[in-house]
C-alpha positions in Angstrom: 23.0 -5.7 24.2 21.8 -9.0 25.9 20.5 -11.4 23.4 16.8 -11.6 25.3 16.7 -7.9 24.0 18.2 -8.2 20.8 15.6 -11.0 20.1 12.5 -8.4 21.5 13.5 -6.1 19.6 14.1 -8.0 16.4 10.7 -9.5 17.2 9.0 -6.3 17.6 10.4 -5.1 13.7 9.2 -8.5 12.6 6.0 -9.1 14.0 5.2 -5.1 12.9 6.2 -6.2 8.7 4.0 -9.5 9.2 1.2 -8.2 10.1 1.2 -5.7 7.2 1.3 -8.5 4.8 -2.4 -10.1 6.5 -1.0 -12.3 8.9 -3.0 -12.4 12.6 -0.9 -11.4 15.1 -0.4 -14.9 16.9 0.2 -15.9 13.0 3.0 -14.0 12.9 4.5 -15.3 16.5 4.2 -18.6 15.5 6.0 -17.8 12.6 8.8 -15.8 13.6 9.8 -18.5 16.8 10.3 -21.3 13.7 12.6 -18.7 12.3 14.5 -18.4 15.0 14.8 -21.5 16.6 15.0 -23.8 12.7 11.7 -25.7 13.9 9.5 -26.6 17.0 6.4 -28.9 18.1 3.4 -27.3 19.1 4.1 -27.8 22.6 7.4 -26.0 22.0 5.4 -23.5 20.3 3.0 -22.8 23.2 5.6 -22.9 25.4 7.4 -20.1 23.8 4.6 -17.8 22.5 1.8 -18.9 25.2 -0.9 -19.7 22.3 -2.8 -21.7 23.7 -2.6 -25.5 22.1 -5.8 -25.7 20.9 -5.4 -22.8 19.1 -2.1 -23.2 18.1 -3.2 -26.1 15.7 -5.6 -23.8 13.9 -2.4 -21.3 13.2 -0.6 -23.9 12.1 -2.8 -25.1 9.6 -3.7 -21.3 8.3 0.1 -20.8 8.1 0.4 -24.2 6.3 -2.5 -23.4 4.1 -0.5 -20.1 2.8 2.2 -21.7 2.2 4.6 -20.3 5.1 5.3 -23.2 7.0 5.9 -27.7 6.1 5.8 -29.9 9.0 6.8 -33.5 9.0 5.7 -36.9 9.4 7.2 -37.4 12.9 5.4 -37.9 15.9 5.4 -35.1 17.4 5.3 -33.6 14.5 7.9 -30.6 13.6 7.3 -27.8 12.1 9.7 -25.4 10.2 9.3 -21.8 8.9 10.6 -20.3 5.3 13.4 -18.1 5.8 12.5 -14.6 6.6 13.4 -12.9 3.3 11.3 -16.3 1.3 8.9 -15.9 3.9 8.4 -11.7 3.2 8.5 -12.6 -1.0 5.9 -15.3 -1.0 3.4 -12.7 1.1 4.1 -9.6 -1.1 3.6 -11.8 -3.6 0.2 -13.2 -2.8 -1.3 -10.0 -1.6 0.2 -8.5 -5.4 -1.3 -11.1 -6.8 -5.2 -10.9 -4.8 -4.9 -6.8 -5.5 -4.4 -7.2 -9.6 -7.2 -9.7 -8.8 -9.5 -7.6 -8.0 -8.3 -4.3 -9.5 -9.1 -7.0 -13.1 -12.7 -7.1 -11.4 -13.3 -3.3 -10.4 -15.1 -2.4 -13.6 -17.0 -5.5 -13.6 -18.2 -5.1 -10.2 -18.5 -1.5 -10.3 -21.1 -2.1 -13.1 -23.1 -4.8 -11.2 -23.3 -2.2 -7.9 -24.5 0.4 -10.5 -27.2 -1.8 -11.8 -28.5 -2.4 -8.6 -28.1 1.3 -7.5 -30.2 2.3 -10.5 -33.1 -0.2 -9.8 -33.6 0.3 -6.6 -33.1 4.3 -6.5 -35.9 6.1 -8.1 -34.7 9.7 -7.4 -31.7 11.5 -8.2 -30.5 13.2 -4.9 -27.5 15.5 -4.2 -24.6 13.6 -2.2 -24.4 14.2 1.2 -21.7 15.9 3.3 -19.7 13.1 4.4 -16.5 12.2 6.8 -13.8 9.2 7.5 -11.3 9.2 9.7 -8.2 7.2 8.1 -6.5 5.1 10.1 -2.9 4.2 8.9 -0.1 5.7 6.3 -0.7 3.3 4.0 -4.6 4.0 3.8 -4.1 8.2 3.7 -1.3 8.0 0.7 -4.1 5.5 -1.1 -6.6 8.3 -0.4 -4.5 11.1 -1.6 -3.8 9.4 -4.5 -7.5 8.7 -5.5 -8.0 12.3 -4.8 -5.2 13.5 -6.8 -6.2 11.1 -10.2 -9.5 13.0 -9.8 -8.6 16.5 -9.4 -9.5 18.7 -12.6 -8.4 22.5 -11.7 -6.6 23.0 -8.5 -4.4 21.1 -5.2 -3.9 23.8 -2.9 -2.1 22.3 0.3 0.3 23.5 3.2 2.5 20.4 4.2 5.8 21.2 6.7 8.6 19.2 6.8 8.0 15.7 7.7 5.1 15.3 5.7 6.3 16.7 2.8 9.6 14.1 3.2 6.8 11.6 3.3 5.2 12.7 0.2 8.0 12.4 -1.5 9.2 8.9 -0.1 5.3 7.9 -1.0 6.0 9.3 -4.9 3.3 12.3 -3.7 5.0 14.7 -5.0 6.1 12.9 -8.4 1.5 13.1 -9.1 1.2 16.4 -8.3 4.0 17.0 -11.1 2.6 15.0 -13.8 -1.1 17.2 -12.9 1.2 20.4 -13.2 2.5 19.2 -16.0 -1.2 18.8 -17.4 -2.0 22.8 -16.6 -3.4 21.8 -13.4 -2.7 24.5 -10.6 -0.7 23.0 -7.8 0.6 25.0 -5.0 2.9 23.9 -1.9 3.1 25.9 1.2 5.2 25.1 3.9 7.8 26.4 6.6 10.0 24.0 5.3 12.8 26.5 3.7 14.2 23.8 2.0 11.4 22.5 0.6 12.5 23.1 -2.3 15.2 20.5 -2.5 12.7 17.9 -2.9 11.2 19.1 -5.5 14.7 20.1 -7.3 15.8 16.8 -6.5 13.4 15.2 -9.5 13.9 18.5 -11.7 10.8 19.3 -10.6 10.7 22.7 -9.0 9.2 24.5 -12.1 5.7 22.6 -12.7 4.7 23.4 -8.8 4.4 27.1 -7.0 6.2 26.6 -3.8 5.7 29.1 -0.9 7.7 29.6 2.3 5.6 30.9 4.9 5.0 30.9 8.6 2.4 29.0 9.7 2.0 26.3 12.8 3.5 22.9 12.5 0.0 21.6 13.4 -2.0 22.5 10.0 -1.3 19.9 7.3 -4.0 20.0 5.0 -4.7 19.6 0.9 -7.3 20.2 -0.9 -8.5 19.2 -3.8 -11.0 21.3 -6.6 -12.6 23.1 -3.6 -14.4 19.6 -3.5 -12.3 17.1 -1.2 -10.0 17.8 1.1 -7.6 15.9 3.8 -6.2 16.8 7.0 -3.3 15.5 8.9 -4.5 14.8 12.4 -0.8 14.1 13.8 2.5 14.5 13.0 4.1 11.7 10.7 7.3 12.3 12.7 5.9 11.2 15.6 3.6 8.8 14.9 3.9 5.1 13.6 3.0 4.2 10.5 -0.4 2.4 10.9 -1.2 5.2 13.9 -1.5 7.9 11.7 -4.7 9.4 11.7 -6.1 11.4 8.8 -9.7 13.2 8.5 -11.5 13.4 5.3 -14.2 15.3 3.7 -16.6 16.5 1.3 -18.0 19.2 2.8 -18.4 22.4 0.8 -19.0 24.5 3.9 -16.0 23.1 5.6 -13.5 23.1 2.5 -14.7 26.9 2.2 -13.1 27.4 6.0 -10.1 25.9 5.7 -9.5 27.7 2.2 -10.1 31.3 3.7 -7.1 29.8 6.3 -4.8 28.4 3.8 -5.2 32.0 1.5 -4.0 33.7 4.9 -0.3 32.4 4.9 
């Protein structure tokens, strides 16, 4: 493989991670040229990534400001990058550390919103049907999660193969054990005939009723107390991570529909 191809490539992977961790994309091509090439000016840099100068000193400073990159005292000044697997460490670590930020907060906030809720609504209303279509794998796992923490009674979902591997990579399939393990009804169907390897693979099998039926590759849906309910808009096979597309909703009459399917199978 030619090294201009090896270096696209790599640069691809690289820029994909970076940008997961709140980097702007021209963030991240700065960053990943003072990898590779030890350190540059900023007319190096524009050469290379064809950020405009002017621009490129606002990156700079943004990347210097979180830490990711030191320059010198030269003229032209140089600037170098941390090493990919510092560089990775020190973001993880900052977007941990804003998260337990404000998951601390949450209550606190959450009380504030209520207060203001309560003054300024005077009558109690019935929530509305709602929808949101989640964008990303990341986003529909933290979804699924919230719904699973809040489920009471019943999951009832039919997942195939590729979703249900993704379920398990995700730890899915580890809360919907610990809610069976609670007397909560959970039941798996799928076309997956070795579904149940996934499930034996945590000792796990017992807590959940898994079904192998026929049913189209297409329907990926779970629901939740007949009160939320997801649905897999493409295939996780096929799809990259933060393309996945996932519809929610609250809908009574809507849930009702897709439970009348799900009973079918």
């Amino acid at each position: 493989m030619e090294l201009a191809t090896r270096i696209a490539e790599t640069e691809k992977a690289v820029l994909e991670e970076l940008t997961r961790l709140d980097l702007s994309l021209n963030e991240a091509k700065i960053l990943f040229n003072l990898m590779i090439r030890k350190n540059s000016t900023v007319t190096e840099l524009a050469s290379v990534t064809g950020i405009a100068r002017t621009e490129m000193y606002r990156y700079l400073e943004s990347l210097l400001a979180k830490g990711m990159v030191h320059t010198t005292f030269d003229r032209p000044q140089r600037y170098y990058a941390l090493p990919y697997k510092e560089a990775i460490d020190h973001l993880v670590q900052t977007k941990m550390s804003a998260l337990r930020s404000i998951s601390e907060k949450k209550n606190d906030v959450h009380r504030i919103v209520d207060s203001i809720v309560d003054s300024m609504v005077h009558q109690e209303q019935a929530e509305n049907d709602a929808y949101q279509v989640i964008i990303g794998e990341d986003a529909m796992i933290a979804k699924l999660t919230r719904m699973i923490a809040k489920t009471e009674k019943e999951v009832s979902m039919i997942m195939h193969h590729d979703e249900l591997v993704m379920l398990y990579r995700e730890g899915t399939l580890s809360d919907l054990y610990k809610l069976a393990s609670r007397d909560i009804s959970v039941r798996i169907k799928t076309s997956f005939p070795r579904a149940s390897e996934l499930l034996d693979s945590a000792k796990k099998k017992k807590a959940i009723r898994l079904d192998i039926v026929d049913a189209p590759q297409s329907l990926n849906c779970m629901i939740c107390d007949d009160k939320e309910m997801i649905i897999l808009l493409n295939k996780t096979s096929m799809t990259k991570r933060q393309e996945t597309k996932t519809f929610y909703t609250n809908s009574r009459f809507m849930i009702s529909a897709f439970k009348v399917v799900l009973d079918k199978f």
